[in-house]
C-alpha positions as CSV (number, residue, x, y, z in Angstrom):
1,X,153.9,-7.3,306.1
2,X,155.7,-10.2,307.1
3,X,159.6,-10.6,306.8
4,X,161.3,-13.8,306.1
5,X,163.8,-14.2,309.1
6,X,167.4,-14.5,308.9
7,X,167.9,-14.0,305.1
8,X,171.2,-15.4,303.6
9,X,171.4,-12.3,301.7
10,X,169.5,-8.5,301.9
11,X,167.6,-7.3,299.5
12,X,168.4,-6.4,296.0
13,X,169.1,-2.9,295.2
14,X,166.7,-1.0,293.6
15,X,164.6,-3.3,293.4
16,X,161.4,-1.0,292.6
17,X,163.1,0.5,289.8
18,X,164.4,-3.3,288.4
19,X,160.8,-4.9,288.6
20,X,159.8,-1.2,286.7
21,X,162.7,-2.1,283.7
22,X,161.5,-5.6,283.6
23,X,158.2,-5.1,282.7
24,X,159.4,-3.1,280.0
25,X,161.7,-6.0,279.0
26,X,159.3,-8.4,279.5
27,X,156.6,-6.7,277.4
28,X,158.7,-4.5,274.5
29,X,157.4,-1.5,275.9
30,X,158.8,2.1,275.2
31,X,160.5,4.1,277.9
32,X,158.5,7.0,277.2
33,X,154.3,5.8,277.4
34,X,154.7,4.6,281.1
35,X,150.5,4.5,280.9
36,X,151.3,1.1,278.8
37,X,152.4,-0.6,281.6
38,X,149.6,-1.1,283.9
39,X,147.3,-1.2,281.0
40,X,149.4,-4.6,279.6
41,X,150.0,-6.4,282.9
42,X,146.3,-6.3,283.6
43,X,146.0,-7.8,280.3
44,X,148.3,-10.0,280.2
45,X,149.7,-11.4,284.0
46,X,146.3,-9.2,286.6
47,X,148.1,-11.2,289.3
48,X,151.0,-8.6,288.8
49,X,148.8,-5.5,288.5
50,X,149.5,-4.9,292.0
51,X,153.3,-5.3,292.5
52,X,153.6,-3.0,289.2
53,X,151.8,-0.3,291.3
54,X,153.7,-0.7,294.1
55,X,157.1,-0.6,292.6
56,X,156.0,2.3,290.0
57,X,154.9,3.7,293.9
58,X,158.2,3.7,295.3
59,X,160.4,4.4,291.7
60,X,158.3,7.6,291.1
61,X,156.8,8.7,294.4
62,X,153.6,11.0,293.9
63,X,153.0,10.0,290.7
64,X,150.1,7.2,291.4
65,X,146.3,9.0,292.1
66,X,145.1,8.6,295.7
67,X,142.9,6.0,294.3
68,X,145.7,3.9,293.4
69,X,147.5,4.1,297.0
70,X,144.3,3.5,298.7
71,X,144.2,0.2,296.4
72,X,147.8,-0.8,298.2
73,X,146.8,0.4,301.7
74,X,143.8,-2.7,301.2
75,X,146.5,-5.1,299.6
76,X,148.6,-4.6,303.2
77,X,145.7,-4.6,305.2
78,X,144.7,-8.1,303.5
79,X,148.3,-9.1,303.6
80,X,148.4,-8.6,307.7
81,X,145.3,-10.3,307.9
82,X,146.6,-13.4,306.1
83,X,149.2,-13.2,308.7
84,X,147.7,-12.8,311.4
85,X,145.6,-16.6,310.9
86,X,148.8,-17.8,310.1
87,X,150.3,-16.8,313.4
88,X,146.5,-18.3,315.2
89,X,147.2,-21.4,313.9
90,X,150.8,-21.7,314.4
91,X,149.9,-21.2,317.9
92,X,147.2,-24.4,317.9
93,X,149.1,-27.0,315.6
94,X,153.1,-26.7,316.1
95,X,154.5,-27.3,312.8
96,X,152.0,-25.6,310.5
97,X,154.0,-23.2,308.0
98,X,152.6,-21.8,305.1
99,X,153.9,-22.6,301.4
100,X,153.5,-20.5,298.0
101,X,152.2,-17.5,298.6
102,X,152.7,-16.0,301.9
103,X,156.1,-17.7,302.2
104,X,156.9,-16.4,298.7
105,X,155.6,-12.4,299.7
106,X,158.0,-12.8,302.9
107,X,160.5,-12.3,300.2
108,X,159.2,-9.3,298.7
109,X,161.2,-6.5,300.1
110,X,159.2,-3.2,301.7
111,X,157.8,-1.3,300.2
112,X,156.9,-3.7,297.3
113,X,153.3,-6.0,297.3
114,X,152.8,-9.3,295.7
115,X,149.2,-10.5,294.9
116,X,147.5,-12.8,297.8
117,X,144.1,-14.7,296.2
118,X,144.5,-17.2,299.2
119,X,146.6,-18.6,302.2
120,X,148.0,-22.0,301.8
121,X,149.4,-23.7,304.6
122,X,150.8,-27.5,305.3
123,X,150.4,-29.1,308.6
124,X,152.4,-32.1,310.0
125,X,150.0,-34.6,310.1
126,X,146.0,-35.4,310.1
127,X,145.6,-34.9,313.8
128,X,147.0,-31.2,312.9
129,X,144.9,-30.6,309.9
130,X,141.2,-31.1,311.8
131,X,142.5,-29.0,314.8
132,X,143.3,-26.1,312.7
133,X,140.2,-26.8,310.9
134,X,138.3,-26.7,313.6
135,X,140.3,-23.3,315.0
136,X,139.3,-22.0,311.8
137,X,135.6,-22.9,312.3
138,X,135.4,-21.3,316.1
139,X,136.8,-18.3,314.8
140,X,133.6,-17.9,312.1
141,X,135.4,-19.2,309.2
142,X,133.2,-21.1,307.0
143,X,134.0,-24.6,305.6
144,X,133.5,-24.3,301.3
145,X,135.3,-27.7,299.9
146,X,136.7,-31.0,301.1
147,X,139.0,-33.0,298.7
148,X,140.4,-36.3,299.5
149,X,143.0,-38.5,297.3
150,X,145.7,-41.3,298.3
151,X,149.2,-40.2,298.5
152,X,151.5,-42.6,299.4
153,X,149.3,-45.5,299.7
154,X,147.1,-42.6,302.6
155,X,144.3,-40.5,302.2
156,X,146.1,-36.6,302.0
157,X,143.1,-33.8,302.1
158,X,142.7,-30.2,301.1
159,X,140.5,-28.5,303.1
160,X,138.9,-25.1,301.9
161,X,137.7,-22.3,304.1
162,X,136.6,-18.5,303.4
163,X,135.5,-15.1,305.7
164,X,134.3,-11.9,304.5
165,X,136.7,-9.2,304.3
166,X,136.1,-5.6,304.2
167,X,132.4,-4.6,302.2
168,X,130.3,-7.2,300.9
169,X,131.9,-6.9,297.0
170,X,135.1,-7.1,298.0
171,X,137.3,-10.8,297.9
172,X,136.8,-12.8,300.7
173,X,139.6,-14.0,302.6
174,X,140.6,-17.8,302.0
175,X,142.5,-20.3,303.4
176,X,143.8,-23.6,302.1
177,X,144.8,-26.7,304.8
178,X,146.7,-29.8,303.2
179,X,148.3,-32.7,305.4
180,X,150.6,-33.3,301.8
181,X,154.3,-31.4,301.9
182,X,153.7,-32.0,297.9
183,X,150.9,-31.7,296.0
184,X,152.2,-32.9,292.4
185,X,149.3,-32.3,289.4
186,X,149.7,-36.4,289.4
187,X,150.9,-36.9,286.1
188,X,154.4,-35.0,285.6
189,X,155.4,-34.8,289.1
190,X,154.0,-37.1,291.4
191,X,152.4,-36.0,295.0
192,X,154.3,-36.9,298.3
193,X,153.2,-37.2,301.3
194,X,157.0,-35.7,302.5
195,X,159.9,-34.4,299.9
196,X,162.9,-36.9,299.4
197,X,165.1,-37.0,302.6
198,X,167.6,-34.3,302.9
199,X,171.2,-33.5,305.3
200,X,170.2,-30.7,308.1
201,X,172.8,-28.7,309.1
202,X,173.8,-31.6,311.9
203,X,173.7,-34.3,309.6
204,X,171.2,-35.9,310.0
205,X,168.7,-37.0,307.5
206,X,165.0,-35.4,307.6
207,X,161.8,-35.7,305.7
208,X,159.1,-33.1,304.8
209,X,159.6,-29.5,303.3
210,X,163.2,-28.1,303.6
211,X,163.6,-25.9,306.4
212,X,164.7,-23.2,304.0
213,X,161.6,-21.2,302.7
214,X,163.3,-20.0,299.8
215,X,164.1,-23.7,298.1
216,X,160.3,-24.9,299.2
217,X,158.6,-21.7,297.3
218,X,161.1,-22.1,294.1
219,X,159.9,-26.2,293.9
220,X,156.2,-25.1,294.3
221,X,157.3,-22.3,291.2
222,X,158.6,-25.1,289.1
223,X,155.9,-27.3,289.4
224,X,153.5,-24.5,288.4
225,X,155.7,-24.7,285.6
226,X,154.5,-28.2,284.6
227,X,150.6,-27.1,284.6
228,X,150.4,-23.5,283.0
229,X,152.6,-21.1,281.1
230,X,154.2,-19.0,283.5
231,X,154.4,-15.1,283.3
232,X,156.0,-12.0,285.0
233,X,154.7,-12.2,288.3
234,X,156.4,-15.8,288.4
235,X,159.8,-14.2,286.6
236,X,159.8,-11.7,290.2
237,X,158.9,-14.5,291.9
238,X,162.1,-16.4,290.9
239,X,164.4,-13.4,291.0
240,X,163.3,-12.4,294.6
241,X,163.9,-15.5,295.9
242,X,166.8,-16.8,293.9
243,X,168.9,-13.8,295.4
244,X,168.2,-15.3,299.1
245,X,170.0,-18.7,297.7
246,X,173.1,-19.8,299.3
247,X,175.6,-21.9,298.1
248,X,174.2,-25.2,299.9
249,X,170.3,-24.0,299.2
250,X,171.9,-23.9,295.6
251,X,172.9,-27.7,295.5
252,X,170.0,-29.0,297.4
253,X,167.5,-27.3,294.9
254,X,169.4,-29.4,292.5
255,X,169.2,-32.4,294.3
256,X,165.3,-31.9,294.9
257,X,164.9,-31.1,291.0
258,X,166.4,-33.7,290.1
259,X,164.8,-36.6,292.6
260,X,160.9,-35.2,291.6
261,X,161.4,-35.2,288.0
262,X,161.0,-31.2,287.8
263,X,163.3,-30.3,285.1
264,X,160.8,-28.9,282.6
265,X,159.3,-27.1,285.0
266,X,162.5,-25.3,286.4
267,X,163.7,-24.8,282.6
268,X,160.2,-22.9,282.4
269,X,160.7,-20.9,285.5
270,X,164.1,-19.7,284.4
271,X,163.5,-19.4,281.3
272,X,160.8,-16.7,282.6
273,X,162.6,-14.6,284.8
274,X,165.1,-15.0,282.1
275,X,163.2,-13.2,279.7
276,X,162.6,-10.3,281.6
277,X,166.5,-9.5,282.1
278,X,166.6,-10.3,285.7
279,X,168.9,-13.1,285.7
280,X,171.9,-11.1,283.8
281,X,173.8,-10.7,286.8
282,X,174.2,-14.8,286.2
283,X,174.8,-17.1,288.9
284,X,171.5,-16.6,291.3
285,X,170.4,-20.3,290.0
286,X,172.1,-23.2,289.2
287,X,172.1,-24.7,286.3
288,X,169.4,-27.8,285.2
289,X,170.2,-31.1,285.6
290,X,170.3,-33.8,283.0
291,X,166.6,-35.5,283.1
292,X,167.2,-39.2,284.3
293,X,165.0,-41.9,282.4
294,X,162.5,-43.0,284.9
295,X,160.5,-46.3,284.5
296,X,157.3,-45.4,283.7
297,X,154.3,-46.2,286.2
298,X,151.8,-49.0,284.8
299,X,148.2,-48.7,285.1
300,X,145.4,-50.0,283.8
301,X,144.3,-48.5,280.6
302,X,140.6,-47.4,282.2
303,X,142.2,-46.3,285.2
304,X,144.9,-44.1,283.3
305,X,142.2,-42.5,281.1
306,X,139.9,-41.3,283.6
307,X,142.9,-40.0,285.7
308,X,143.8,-38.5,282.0
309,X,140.1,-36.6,282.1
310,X,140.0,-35.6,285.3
311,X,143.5,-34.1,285.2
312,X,142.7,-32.3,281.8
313,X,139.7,-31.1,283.1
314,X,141.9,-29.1,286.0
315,X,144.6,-27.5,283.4
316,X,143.7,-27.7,279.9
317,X,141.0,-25.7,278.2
318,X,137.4,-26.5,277.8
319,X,136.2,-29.2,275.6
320,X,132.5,-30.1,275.4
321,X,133.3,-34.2,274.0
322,X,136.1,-34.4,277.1
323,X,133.5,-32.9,279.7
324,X,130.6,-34.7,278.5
325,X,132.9,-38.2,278.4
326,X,133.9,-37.5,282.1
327,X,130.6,-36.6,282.8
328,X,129.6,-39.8,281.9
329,X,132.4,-41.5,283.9
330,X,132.7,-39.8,287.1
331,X,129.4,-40.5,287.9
332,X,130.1,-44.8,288.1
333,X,133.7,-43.7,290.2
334,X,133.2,-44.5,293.6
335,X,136.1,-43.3,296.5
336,X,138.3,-46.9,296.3
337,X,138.0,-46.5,292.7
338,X,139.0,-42.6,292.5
339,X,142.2,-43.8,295.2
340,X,143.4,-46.4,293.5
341,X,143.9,-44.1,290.0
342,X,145.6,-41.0,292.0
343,X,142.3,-39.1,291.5
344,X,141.0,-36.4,293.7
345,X,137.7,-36.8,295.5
346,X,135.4,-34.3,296.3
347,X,133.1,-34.2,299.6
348,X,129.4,-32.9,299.5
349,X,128.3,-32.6,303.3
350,X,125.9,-35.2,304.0
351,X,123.3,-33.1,305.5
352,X,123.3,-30.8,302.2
353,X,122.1,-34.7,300.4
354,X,119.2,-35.1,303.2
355,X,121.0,-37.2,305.2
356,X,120.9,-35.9,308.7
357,X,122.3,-39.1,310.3
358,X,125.8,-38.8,311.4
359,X,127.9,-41.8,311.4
360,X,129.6,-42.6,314.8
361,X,133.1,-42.5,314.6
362,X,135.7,-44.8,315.3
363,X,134.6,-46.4,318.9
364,X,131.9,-44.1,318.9
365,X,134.1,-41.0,319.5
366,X,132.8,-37.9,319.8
367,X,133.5,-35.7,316.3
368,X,135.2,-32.9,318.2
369,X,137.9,-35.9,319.7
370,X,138.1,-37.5,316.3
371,X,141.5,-37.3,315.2
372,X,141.2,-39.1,311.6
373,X,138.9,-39.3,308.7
374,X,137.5,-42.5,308.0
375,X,136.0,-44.0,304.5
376,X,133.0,-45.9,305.7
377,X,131.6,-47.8,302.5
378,X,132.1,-46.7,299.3
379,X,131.4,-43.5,299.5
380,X,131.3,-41.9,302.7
381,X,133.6,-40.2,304.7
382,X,133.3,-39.5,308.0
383,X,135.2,-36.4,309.9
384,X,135.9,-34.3,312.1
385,X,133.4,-31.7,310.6
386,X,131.2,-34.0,310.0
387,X,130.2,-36.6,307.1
388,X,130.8,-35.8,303.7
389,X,129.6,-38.3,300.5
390,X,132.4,-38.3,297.6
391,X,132.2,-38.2,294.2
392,X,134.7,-38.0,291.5
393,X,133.2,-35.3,288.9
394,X,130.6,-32.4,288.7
395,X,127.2,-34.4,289.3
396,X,126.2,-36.6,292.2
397,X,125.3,-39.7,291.3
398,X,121.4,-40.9,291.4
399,X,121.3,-42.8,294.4
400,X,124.5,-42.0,296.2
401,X,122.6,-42.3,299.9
402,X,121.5,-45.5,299.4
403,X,125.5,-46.7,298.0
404,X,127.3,-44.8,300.1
């Protein structure tokens, strides 16, 4: 399991026995019906299930069924795994460092597990993004989903990839790729192509993700805190890295907070781990500061709805009049449209459409030299992998070959 290096401060004490109380905090669960407490994080927070079992694990050794440990024996295998393609394509794009949830497990003292649905990593730049997706596709990882929207007046993408692991019902492994350092939802918190610049320890002023782990994954935590309700996993989440804070990590989270208009979002967060009691020992976090009033972004009213839709679409319920109203919509969207409102853009591979004809790239560059992506009409993009036609909804469009 991997170990964040060079931690500003050890691990908590007890800390199996602490996540144990503060699910029975959390919940309103009695001491004395221990059965209760798997039974109501798989109801409530599954994502937790498995950092219950391995805290209940260590707090009462012997007492979980062989079934049970083999069940965290597959969560460190799956773990290492995750790891080790981290560490693979470290070594092919200098730079690359994961964000969310492998940098938040690093924190997660031994023997405890934290749930890993995927691996999300950030490289540097574009050039870096199509050689480690390209790593990823030599080493028989397949390609599942392309997005594409402007960030900072550039296309940013999020490339998708996924390999069997273990027997044929069991999760695949997945991997994530994003050129962005921030992936805002858009409307509360917008995306950025690097975070605000901040003081390294020589003083000089720096762009992209902070160098500290810790402040990155508690950012990610509060913007998560902006597009669903948050539950226990996130409350451990928070405490486990909110101990690793120093004083200076303290006042740049602050800073950071402030200057991406995350204040609801980190008021969420704590408010969370506040709730299940592991914040009493007071001072791991600072305090939220006061909301600054921000000039509100102007857009044209049918670009603003359909950003509206598609936004709802991602984090709000179902609704049959929305979806069939998008439906409608996203089909007439075409890529300079979807840019210009902050919408994503999806890729279907052109060959899946019929259209076996690849596009030459720039100066007629061979696709494995091909640094960039490059939009090609109004709906084509042409890459590294190959050429993918966008669209901004669930349909393809009738006639999309012949307008793109």
């Amino acid at each position: 399991m991997p170990v964040m290096d060079a931690s500003p401060h050890p691990d908590p004490p007890h800390s199996a026995e602490r996540i144990v109380q503060a699910t029975r905090d959390y919940y309103g669960l009695d001491q004395d019906r221990p059965d209760r407490l798997l039974h109501r994080a798989e109801r409530s927070d599954p994502k937790f299930r498995l950092t219950l079992l391995s805290a209940y694990h260590h707090a009462h050794p012997g007492a979980l069924s062989a079934s049970r440990v083999h069940e965290l024996d597959e969560a460190r295998a799956r773990l290492a795994a995750y790891a080790a393609v981290r560490d693979r394509l470290a070594q092919v794009v200098p730079g690359l460092s994961p964000v969310k949830g492998l940098a938040i497990s690093a924190c997660y003292p031994a023997p405890l597990l934290r749930h890993q649905g995927d691996l999300d990593l950030h490289v540097p730049d574009e050039a870096g993004l199509w050689r480690a997706a390209q790593a990823l596709i030599s080493d028989g990882w397949q390609h599942t989903d392309l997005a594409v929207r402007q960030v900072d007046h550039a296309p940013a993408h999020l490339l998708t990839f996924y390999r069997p692991h273990g027997d044929d019902l069991a999760r695949p492994l997945y991997v994530e790729l994003t050129d962005v350092a921030w992936l805002g939802d858009g409307r509360r918190s917008m995306p950025r192509r690097t975070l605000p610049a901040t003081a390294a320890a020589d003083g000089a002023a720096r762009e992209g993700l902070p160098a500290d782990d810790v402040v990155t994954s508690l950012l990610f935590l509060c913007l998560e805190g902006l597009e669903r309700a948050l539950g226990l996993r996130d409350a451990v989440d928070t405490w486990l890295l909110a101990v690793r804070l120093t004083a200076e990590d303290r006042a740049l989270l602050t800073d950071l907070i402030d200057r991406l208009g995350l204040h609801d979002g980190y008021r969420r967060m704590v408010a969370a781990a506040g709730r299940a009691g592991l914040l009493a020992d007071g001072g791991l976090l600072p305090g939220a500061p006061r909301p600054r009033r921000r000039r509100p972004t102007l857009r044209r009213p049918d670009i603003a709805v359909l950003n509206w839709l598609q936004w709802a679409g991602f984090y709000r319920g179902p609704s049959r009049l929305r979806s069939a109203v998008w439906e409608r919509l996203s089909m007439r969207i075409d890529a300079p449209t979807a840019f210009r409102g902050g919408m994503w853009a999806f890729g279907i591979p052109a060959e899946a459409l019929g259209d076996h004809a690849r596009t030459p790239a720039l100066g007629d560059t061979p696709p494995a030299l091909q640094e960039t992506a490059v939009l090609r009409g109004r709906r084509r993009l042409s890459t590294p992998l190959g050429d993918f036609l966008l669209v901004s909804g669930p349909r393809v469009p009738a006639g999309i070959l012949d307008a793109a």
